[in-house]
C-alpha positions as CSV (number, residue, x, y, z in Angstrom):
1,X,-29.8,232.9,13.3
2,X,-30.9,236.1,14.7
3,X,-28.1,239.8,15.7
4,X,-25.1,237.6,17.7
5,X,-22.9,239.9,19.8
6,X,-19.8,238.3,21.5
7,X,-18.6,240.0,24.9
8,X,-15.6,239.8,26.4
9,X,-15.0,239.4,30.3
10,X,-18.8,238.6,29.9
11,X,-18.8,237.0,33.6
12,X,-18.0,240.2,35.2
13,X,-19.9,243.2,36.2
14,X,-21.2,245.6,33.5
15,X,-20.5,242.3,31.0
16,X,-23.3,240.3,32.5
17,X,-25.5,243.1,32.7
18,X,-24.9,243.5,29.2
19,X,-25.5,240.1,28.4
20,X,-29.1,240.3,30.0
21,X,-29.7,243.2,28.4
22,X,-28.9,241.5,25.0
23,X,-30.7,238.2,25.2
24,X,-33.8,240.1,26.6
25,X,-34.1,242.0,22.9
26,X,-33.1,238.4,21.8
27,X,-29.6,238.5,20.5
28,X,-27.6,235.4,20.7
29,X,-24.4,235.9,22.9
30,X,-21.4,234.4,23.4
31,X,-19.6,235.1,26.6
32,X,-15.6,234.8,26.6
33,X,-14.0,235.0,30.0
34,X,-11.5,232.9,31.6
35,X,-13.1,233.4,35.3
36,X,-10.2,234.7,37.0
37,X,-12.2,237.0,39.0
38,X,-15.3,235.2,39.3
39,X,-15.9,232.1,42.3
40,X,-19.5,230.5,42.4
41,X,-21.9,232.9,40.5
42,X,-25.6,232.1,40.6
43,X,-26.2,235.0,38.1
44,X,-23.5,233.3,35.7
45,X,-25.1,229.5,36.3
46,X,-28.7,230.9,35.2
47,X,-27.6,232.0,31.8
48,X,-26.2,228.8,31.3
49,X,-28.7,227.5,29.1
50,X,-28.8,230.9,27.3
51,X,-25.6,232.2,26.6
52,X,-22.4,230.3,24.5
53,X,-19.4,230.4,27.1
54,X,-16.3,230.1,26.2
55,X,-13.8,230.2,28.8
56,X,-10.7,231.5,27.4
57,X,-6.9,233.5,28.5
58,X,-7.7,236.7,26.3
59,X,-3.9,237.0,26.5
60,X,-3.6,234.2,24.0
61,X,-5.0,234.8,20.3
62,X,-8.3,234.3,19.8
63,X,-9.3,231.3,18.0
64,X,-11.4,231.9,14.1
65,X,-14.2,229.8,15.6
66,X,-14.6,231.3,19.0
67,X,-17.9,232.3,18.3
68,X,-19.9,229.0,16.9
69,X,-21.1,228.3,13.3
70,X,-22.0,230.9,11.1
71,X,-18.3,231.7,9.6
72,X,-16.7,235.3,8.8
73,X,-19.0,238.2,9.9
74,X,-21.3,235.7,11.7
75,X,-21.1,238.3,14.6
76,X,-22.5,241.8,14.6
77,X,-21.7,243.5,17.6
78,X,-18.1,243.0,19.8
79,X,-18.1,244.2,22.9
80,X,-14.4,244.3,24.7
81,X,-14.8,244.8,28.5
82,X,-12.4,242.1,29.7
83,X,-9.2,244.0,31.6
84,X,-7.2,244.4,35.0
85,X,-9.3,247.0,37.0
86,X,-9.4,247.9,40.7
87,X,-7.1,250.5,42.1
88,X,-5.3,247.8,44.8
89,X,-4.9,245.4,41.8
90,X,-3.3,248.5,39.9
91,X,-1.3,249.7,42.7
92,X,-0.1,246.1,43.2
93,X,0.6,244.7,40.2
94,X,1.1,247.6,37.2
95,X,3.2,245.8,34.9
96,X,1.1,242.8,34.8
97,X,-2.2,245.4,34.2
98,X,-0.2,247.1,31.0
99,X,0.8,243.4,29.9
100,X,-3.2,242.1,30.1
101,X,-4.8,244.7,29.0
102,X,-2.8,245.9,25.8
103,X,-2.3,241.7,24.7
104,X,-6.0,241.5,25.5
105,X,-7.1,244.6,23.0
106,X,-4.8,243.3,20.4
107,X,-5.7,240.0,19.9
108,X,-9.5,240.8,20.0
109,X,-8.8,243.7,17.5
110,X,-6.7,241.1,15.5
111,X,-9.6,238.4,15.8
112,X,-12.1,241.3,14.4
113,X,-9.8,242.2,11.7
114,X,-10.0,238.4,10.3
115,X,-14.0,238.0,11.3
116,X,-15.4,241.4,10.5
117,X,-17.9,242.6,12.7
118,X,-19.9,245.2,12.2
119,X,-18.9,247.1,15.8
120,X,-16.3,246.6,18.6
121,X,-17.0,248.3,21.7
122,X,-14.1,249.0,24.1
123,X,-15.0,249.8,27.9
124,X,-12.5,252.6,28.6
125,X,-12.1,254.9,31.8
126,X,-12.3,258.5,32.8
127,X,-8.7,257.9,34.0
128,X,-7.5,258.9,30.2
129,X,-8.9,262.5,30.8
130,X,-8.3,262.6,34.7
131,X,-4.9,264.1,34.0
132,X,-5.7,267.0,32.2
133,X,-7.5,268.4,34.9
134,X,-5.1,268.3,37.3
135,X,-2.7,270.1,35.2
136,X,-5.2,272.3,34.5
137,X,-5.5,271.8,30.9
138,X,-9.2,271.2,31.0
139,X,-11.9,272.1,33.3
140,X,-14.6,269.8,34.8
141,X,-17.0,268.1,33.4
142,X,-14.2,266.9,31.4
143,X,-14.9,266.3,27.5
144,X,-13.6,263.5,25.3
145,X,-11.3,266.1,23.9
146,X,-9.1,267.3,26.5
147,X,-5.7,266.3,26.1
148,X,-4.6,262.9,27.8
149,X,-1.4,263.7,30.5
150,X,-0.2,261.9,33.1
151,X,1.5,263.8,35.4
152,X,3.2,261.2,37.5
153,X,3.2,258.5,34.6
154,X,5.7,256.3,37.1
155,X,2.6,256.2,39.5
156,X,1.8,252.5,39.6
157,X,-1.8,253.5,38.8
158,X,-1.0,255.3,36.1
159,X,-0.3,251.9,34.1
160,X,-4.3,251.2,33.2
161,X,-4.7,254.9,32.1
162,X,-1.9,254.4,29.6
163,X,-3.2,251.2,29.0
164,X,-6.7,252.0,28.4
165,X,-5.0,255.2,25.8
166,X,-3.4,253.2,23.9
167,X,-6.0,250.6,23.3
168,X,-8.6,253.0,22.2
169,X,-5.9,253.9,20.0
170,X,-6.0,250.4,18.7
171,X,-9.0,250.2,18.3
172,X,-9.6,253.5,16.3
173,X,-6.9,253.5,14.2
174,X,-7.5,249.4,13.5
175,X,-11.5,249.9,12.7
176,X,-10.3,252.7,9.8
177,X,-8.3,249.8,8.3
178,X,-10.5,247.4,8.4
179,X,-13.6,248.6,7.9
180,X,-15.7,247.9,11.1
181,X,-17.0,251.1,13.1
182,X,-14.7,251.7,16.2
183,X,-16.9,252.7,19.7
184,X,-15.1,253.2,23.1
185,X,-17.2,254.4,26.1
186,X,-15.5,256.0,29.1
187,X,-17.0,255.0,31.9
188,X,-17.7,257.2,34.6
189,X,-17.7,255.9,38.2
190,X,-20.1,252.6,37.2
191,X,-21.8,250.9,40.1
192,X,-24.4,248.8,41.1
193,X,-25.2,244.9,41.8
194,X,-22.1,242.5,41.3
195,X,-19.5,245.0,40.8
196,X,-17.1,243.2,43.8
197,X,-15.8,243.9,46.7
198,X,-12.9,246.9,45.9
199,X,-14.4,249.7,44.7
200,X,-15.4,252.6,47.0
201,X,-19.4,252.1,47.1
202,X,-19.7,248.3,47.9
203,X,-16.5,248.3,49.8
204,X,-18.2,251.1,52.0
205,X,-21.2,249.1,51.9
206,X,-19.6,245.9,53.3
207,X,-17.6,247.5,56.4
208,X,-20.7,249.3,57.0
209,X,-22.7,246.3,57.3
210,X,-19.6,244.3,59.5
211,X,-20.3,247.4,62.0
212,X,-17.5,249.3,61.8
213,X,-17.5,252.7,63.9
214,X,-16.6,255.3,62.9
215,X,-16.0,254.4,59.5
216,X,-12.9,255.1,57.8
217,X,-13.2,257.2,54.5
218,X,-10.5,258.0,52.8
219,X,-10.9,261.8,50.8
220,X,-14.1,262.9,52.0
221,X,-13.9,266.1,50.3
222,X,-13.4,264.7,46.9
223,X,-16.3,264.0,44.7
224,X,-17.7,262.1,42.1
225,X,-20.5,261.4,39.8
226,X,-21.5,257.9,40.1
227,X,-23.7,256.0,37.4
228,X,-25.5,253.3,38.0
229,X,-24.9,249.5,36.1
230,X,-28.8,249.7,34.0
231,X,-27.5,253.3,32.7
232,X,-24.1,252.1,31.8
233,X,-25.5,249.0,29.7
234,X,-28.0,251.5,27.7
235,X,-25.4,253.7,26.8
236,X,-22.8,251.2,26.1
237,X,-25.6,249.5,23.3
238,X,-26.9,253.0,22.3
239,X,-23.4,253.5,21.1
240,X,-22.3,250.5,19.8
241,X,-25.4,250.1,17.5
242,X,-24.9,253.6,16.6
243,X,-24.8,253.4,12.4
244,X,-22.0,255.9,12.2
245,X,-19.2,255.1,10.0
246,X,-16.7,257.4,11.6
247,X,-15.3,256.1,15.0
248,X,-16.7,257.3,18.3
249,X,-15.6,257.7,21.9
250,X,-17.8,259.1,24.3
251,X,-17.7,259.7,27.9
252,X,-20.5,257.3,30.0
253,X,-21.8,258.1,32.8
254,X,-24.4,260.5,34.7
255,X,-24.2,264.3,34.6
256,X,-26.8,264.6,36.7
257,X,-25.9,264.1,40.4
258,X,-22.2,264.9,41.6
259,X,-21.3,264.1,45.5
260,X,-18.5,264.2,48.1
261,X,-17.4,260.8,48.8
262,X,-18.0,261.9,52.6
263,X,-21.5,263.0,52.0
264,X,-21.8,259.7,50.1
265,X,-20.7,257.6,53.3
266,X,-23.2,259.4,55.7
267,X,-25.9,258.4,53.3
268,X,-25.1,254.7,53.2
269,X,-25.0,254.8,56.9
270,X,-28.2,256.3,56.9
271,X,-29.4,253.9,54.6
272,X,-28.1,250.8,56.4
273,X,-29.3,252.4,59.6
274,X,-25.7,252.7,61.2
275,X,-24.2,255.3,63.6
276,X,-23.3,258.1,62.1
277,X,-19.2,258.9,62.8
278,X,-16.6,258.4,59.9
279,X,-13.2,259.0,60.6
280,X,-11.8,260.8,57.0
281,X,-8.1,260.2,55.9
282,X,-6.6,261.2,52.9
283,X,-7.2,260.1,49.7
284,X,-5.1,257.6,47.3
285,X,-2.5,259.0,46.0
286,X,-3.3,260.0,42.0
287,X,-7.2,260.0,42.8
288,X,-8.3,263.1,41.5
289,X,-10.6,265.4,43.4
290,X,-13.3,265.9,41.1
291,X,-15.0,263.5,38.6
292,X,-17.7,264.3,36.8
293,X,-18.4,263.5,33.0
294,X,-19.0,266.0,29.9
295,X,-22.0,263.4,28.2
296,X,-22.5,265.9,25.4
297,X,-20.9,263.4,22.8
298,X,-23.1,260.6,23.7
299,X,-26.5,262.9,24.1
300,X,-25.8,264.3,20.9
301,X,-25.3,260.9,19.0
302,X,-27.6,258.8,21.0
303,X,-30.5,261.3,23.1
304,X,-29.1,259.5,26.0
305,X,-29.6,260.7,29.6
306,X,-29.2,259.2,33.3
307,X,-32.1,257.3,34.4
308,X,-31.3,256.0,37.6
309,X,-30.8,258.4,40.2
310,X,-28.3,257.9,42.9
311,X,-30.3,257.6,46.0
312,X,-32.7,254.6,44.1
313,X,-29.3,252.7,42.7
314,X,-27.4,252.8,46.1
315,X,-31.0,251.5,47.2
316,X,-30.7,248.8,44.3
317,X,-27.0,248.5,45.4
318,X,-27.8,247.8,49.6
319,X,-30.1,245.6,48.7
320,X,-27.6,243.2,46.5
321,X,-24.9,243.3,49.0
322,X,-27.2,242.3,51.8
323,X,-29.0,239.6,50.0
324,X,-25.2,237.8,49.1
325,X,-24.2,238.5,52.2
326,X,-27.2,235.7,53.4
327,X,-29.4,239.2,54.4
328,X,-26.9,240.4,57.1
């Protein structure tokens, strides 16, 4: 049996990234999702033969055996990126996101206490550290170390920060206890192929390519620093298989290339070969207007830096979109 790594939410976007990433350095992977996001998925079907799945609520307690033969500490690497994401799932549903992703985080921590691994990964978000900056308790880039506020913590949207908090709490403090090294990535502003439909690139990219004009753009002067999917995935392993002891969380992302979400619309219109007019509203409420990662933890511990830059992954992006769109 060669390194097995098991992922959680393996069938969604940075997990089956990850997945490929793995089995081409040839781990074994076992993929636990319970598909509640994901319709008919080519990309899913083709690791069939490649990949364990195991199609499971992550809300319910992990079984001892989840993983296949090979008994306690037959896995090496866990990597936790199943959750409730999406700001319109978060604005709609806030209770239900703070319900999923604390039960998810505790009964995956609760399954590595009893199995041992040598690593669990947990995706976290930028959110944690968003609120210290509009307080004005930390500046931007924003390091792992500024202190976590949430200055509307009543704000639907505030539910996955505080969710995300207090499961890298979890998973810290529950790695110290039982002996397995603790890593938690905040990712920055991820993007790329398979990502959905709801987040600001590809949901640009998909009214763009149903013609509407002017395209609506909500806070155009706001900006962020957006890293693409292949970058994400190095890190995220470049961390995890890390062979620190002490527990690390480390922002993710690309320090690189920051821009204003309305220069970033008038350059997938340019792309897609659209007219030019946007028509800019406001922004969400509890978006903040600048995001843009302090990587120093992670280039320290890891020599990691960007690869991809932003005008060759919105290329990679385009591309995606159009082809499962049938190449409209």
């Amino acid at each position: 049996m060669g390194d097995r790594a098991l992922i959680t939410g393996g069938a969604g976007f940075v997990g089956l990234h990850l997945a490929r990433s793995l089995l081409a350095d040839g781990w074994e992977v076992v993929v636990v999702d319970d598909l509640s996001r994901t319709g008919p998925d080519p990309a899913l079907d083709a690791l069939a033969g490649d990949v364990r799945f195991v199609r499971h609520d992550l809300t319910a307690p992990l079984p001892d055996d989840l993983a296949g033969a090979g008994g306690a500490g037959a896995v090496r690497a866990v990597y936790h990126l199943a959750a409730m994401v999406g700001v319109a799932r978060v604005a709609a549903e806030p209770a239900r996101v703070l319900r999923v992703n604390l039960l998810t985080t505790l009964n995956v921590v609760d399954w590595c206490r009893r199995q041992g691994p040598e690593a669990l990964f947990l995706s976290s978000t930028s959110e944690v550290g968003d609120g210290a900056v509009s307080t004005g308790l930390a500046g931007v880039p924003v390091p792992e170390s500024a202190p976590a506020t949430f200055p509307a913590p009543f704000l639907p949207r505030t539910a996955y920060a505080v969710s995300k908090l207090a499961s890298e709490l979890l998973v810290t403090h529950a790695a110290a206890e039982a002996g397995f090294r603790a890593r938690v990535g905040r990712y920055h502003n991820v993007y790329g192929p398979r990502m959905g439909h709801h987040h600001v690139i590809p949901e640009l990219v998909g009214r763009i390519l149903d013609g509407e004009s002017p395209l609506v753009v909500y806070g155009t002067r706001q900006s962020r620093a957006f890293c693409h999917v292949r970058d994400a995935v190095r890190a995220t392993r470049l961390l995890t298989e890390h062979p620190a002891a002490e527990p690390l969380v480390a922002n993710v992302g690309n320090d690189a290339e920051e821009v204003a979400i309305g220069d970033l619309a008038h350059r997938l219109l340019d792309r897609l070969g659209a007219p030019g007019d946007i028509t800019p509203l406001p922004a969400p409420a509890g978006s903040p207007d600048r995001r843009w990662p302090d990587l120093t933890v992670l280039r320290e511990r890891t020599g990691y830096a960007p690869e991809v830059g932003l005008d060759e992954g919105l290329d990679d992006t385009i591309a995606w979109y159009r082809a499962a769109r049938g190449g409209r």
